[in-house]
N, C-alpha and C positions, 0 to 999 in steps of 0.2 A: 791587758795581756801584753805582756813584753814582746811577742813575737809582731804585735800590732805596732808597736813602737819602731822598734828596730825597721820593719817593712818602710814606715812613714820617712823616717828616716833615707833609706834608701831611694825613696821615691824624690825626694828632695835634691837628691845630691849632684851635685852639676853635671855628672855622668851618665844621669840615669834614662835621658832622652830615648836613646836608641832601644833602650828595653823597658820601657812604660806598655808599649804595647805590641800585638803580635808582627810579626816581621810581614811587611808589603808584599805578597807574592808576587804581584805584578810586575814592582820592581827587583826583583830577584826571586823569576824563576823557577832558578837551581835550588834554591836554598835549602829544600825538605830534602834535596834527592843525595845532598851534600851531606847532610846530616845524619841523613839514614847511614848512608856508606859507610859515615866513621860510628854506627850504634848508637847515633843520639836522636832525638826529638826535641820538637818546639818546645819553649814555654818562654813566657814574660812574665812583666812583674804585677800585669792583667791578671794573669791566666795564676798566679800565686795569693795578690790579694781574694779573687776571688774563693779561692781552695780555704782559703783563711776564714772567709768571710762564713761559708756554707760549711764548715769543724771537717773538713775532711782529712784535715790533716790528726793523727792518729797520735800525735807526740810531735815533739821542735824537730826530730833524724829527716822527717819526710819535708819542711821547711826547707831545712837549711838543704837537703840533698838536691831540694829545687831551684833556689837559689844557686847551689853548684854544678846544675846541668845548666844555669843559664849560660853562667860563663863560659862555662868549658864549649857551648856551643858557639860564641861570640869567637872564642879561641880559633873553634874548627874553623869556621867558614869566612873570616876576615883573617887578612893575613896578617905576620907579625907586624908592618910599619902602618897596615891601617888605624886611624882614628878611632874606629869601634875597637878596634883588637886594645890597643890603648885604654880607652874608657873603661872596658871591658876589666882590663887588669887592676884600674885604678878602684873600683869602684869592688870588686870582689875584694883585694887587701883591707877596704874600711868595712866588706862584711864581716871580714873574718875578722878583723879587730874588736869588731861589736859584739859578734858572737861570743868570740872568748871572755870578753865582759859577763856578758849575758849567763852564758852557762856558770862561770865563776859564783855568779848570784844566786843561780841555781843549788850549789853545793852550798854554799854559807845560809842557807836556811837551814 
C-alpha cells in the first residue's frame, strides 16, 4: 500500500524525531491545553501508523488530513524560529511533495 510507503518514508526523514511519537506531557504541560484553544488535537506519526495499521482509515483524505493536523499543530504550539516549527515545515513540504506524487498515481491507473 502506498500510503504504507509514503508513512515509512516520513518516518525516516531527518525531521521526523520530534513527531515519531506522542508529545512528552511532562515536559510540556501546556501542550493539549494550547491546542485545544486554537481547535486542534494531538496526534503523531505513532498515533497514524497505528490508524494505518488497524484499516481505520476509510480512504488516503483521513491520512493525509492527519498528517496535516500534525503540522499544523507543530505550527500552533512552537513558535515560528523554533527548531520543531522548522522541522515541522520542512518535513510537511516533502509530505506534500510525496503526496502529489502519490495521488498523480492514483489518477494514471
Amino acid at each position: 500500500e502506498k500510503c504504507s510507503r509514503l508513512l515509512k518514508g516520513m518516518k525516516r526523514n531527518r525531521n521526523s524525531g520530534p513527531f515519531l511519537r506522542p508529545v512528552d506531557l511532562v515536559q510540556l504541560p501546556d501542550y493539549e491545553s494550547v491546542l485545544r484553544a486554537a481547535g486542534c488535537s494531538p496526534i503523531c506519526i505513532q498515533d497514524i501508523e497505528n490508524k494505518l495499521m488497524n484499516n481505520d482509515y476509510h480512504d488516503h483524505r483521513g491520512f493525509v488530513k492527519d498528517f496535516r493536523r500534525m503540522f499544523l499543530n507543530a505550527h500552533v504550539y512552537n513558535p515560528e524560529r523554533d527548531p520543531v516549527h522548522k522541522m515541522a515545515q520542512e518535513l510537511s513540504e516533502e509530505f506534500e511533495t510525496k503526496w502529489t506524487k502519490f495521488r498523480k498515481s492514483l489518477k494514471d491507473r
